[in-house]
MILUM-981708 format. One record per atom (N, C-alpha, C, CB): residue number from 0; residue in three letters; x, y, z; chain. Coordinates in Angstrom, 3 decimals, padded with zeros to 6 digits, m for minus. Each point is the difference from the previous one (the first is absolute). Last residue first. Glycine has a CB too. Layout:
BEGIN
   resi   resn          X          Y          Z   chain
    NUM    Ala          X          Y          Z       A
...
end
This chain:
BEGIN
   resi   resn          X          Y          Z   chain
     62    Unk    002.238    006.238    028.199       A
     62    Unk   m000.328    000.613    001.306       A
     62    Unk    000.056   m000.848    001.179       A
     62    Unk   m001.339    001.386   m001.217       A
     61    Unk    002.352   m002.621   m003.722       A
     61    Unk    000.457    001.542    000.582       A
     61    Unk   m000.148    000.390    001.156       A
     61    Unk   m000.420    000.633   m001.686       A
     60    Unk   m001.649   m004.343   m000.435       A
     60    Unk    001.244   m000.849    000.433       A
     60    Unk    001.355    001.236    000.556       A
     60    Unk   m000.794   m002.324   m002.177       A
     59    Unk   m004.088    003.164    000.520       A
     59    Unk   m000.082   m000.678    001.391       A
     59    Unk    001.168   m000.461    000.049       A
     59    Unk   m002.201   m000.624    000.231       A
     58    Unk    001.787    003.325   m004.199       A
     58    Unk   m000.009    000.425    001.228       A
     58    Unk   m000.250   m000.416    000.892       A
     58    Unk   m000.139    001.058   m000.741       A
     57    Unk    001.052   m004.195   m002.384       A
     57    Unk    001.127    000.909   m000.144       A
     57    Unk   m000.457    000.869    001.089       A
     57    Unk    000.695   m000.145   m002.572       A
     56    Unk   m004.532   m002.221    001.450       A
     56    Unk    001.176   m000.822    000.506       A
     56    Unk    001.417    000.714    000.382       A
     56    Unk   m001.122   m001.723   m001.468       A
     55    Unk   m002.364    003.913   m001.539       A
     55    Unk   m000.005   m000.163    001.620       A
     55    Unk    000.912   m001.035    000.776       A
     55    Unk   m002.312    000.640   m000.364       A
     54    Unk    003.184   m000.218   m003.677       A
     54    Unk    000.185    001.314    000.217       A
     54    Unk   m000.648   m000.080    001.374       A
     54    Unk    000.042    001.099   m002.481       A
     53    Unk   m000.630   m004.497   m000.025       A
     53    Unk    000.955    000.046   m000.065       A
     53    Unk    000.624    001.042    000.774       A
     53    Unk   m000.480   m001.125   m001.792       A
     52    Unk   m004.060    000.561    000.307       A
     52    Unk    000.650   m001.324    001.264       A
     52    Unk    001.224    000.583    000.607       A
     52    Unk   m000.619   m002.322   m001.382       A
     51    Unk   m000.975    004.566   m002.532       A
     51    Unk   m000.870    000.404    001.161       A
     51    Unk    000.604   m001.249    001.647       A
     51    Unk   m002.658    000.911   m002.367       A
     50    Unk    003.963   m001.530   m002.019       A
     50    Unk    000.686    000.922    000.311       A
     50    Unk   m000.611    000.593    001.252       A
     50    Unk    000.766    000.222   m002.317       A
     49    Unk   m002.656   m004.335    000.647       A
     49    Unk    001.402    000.180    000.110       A
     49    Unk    000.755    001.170    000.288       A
     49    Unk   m000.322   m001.513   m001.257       A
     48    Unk   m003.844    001.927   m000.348       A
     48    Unk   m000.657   m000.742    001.668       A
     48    Unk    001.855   m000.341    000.161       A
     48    Unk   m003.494   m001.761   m000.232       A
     47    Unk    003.112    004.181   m003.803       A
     47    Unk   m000.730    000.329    001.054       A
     47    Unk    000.260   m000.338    001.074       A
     47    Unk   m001.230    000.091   m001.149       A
     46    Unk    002.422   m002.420   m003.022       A
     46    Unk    000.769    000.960    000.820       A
     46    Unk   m000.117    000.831    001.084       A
     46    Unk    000.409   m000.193   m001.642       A
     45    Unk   m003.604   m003.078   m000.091       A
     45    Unk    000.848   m000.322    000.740       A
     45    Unk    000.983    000.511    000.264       A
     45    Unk   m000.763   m001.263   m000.424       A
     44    Unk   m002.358    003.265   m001.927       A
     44    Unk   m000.834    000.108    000.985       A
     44    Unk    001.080   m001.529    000.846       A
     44    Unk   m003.069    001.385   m001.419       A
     43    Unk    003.990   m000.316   m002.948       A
     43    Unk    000.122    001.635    000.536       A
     43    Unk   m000.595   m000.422    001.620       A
     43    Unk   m000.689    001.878   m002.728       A
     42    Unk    000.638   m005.604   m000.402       A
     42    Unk    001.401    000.579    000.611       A
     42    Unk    000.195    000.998    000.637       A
     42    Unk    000.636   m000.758   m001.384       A
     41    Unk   m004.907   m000.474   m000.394       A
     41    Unk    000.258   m000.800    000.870       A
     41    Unk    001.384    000.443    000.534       A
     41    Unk   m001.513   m001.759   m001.041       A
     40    Unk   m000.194    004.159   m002.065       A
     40    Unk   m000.568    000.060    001.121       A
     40    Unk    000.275   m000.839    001.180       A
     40    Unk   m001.335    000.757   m001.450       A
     39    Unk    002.790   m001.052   m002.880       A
     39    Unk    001.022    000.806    000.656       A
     39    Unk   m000.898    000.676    000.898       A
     39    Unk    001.800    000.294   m001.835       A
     38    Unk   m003.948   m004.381   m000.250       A
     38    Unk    001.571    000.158    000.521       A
     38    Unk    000.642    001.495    000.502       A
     38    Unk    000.310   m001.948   m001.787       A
     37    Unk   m003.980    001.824   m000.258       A
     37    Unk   m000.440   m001.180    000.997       A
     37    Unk    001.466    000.161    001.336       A
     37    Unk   m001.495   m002.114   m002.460       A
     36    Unk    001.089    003.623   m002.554       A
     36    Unk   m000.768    000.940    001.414       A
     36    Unk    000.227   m000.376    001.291       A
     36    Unk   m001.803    000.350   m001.231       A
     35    Unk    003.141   m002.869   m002.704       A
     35    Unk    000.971    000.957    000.802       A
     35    Unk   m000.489    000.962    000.860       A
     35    Unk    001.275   m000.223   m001.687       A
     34    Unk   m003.549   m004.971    001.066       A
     34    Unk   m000.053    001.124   m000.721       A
     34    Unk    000.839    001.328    000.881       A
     34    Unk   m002.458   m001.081   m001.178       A
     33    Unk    002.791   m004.189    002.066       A
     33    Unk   m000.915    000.896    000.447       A
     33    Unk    000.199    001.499   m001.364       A
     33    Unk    000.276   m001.123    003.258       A
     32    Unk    002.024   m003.702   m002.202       A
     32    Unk   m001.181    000.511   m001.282       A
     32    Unk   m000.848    001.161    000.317       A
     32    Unk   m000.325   m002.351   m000.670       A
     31    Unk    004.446    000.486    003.534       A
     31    Unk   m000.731   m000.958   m000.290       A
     31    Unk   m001.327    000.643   m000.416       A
     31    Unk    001.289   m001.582    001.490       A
     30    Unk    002.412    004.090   m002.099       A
     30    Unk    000.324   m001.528   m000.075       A
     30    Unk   m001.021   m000.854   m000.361       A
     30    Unk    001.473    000.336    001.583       A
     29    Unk   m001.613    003.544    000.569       A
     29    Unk   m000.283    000.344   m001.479       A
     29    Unk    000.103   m001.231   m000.374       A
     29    Unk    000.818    002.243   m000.447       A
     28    Unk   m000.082   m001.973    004.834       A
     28    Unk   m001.727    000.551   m000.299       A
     28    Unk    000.128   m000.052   m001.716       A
     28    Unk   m000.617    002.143    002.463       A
     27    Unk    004.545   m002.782   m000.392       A
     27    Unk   m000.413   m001.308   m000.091       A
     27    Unk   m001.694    000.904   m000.415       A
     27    Unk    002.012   m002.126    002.097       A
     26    Unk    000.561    005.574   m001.869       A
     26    Unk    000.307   m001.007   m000.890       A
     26    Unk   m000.236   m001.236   m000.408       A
     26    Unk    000.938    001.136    000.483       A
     25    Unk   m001.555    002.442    002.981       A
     25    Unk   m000.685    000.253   m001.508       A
     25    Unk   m000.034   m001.011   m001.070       A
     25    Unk    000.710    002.098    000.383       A
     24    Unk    001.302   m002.913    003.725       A
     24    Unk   m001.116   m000.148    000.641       A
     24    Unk   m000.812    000.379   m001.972       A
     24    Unk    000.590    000.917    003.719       A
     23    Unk    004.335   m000.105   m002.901       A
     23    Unk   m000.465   m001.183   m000.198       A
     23    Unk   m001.269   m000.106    000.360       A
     23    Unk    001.951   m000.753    000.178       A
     22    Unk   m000.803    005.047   m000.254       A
     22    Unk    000.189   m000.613   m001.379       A
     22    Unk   m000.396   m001.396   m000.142       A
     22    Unk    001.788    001.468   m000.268       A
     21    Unk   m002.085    000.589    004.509       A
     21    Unk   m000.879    000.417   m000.773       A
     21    Unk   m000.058   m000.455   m001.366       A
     21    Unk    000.127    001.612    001.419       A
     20    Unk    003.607   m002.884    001.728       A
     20    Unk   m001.484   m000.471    000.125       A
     20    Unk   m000.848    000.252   m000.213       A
     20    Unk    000.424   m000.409    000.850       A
     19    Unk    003.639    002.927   m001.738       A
     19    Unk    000.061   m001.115   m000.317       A
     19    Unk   m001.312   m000.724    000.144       A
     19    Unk    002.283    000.245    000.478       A
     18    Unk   m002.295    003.824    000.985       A
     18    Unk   m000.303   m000.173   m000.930       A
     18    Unk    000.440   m001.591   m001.135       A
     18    Unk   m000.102    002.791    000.895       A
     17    Unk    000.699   m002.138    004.017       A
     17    Unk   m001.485    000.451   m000.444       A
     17    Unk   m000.256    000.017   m001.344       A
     17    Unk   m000.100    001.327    001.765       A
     16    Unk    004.665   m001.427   m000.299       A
     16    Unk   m000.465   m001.191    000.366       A
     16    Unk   m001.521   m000.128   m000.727       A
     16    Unk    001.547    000.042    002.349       A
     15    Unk    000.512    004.299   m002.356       A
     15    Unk    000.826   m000.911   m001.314       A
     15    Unk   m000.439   m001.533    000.723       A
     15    Unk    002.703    001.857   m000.890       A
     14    Unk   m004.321    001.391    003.852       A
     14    Unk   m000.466   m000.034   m000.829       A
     14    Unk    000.203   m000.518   m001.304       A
     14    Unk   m000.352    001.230    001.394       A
     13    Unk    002.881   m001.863    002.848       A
     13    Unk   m001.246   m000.317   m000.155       A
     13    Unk   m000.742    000.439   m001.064       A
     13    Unk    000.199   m000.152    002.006       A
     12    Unk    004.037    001.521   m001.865       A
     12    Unk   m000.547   m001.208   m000.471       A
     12    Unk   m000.871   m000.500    000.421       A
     12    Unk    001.464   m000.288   m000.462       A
     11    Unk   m000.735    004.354    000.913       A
     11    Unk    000.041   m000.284   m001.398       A
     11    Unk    000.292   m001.023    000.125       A
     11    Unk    000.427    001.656   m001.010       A
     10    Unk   m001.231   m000.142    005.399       A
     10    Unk   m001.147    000.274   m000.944       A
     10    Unk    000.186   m000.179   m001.384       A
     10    Unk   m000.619    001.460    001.506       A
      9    Unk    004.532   m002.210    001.401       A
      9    Unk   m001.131   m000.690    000.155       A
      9    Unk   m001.444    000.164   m000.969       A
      9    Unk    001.207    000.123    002.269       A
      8    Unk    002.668    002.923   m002.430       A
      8    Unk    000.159   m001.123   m000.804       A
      8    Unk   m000.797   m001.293    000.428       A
      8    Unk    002.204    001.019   m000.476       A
      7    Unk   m003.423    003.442    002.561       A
      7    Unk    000.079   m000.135   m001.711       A
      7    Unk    000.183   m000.858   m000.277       A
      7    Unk    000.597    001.415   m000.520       A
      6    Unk    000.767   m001.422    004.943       A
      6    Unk   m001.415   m000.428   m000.381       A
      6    Unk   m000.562    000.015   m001.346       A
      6    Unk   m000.278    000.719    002.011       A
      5    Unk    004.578    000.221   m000.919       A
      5    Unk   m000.243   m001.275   m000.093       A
      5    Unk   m001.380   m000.278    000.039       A
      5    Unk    002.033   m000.375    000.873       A
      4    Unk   m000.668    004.695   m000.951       A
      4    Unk    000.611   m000.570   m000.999       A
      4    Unk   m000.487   m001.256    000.099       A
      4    Unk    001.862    001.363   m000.110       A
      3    Unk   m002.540    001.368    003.787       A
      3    Unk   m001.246   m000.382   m001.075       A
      3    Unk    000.925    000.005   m001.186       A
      3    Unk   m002.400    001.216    001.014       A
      2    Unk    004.871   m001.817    002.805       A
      2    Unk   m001.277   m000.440    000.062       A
      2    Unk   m001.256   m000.303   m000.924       A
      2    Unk    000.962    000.949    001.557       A
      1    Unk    004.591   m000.709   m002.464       A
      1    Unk   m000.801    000.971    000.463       A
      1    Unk   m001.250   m000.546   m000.068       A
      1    Unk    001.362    001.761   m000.595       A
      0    Unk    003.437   m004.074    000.426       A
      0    Unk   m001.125    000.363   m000.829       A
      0    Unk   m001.065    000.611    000.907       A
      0    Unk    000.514   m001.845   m001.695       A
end
């Protein structure tokens, strides 16, 4: 498998991870009574810091 093949398939699951933890982060926020605003701010802004993690981690584990 070719270099940046596997990095592709790194970067899609770090981001299919990210968004897992965006959904769940939206979710307990809704859960526990917050209004849907609330929530898919809250999820949007843990997919974020997760994918943002995620992706640097990946280029420090590259070089």
């Amino acid at each position: 498998m070719s270099d940046s093949v596997a990095r592709g398939l790194w970067v899609a699951i770090a981001l299919t991870f990210s968004l897992i933890v965006g959904v769940g982060g939206g979710a307990l926020q809704f859960m526990s009574g917050a209004n849907p605003a609330t929530a898919v701010i809250t999820g949007g802004s843990a997919f974020a810091a997760s994918a943002t993690l995620c992706l640097v981690l990946l280029t420090f584990l590259r070089d």
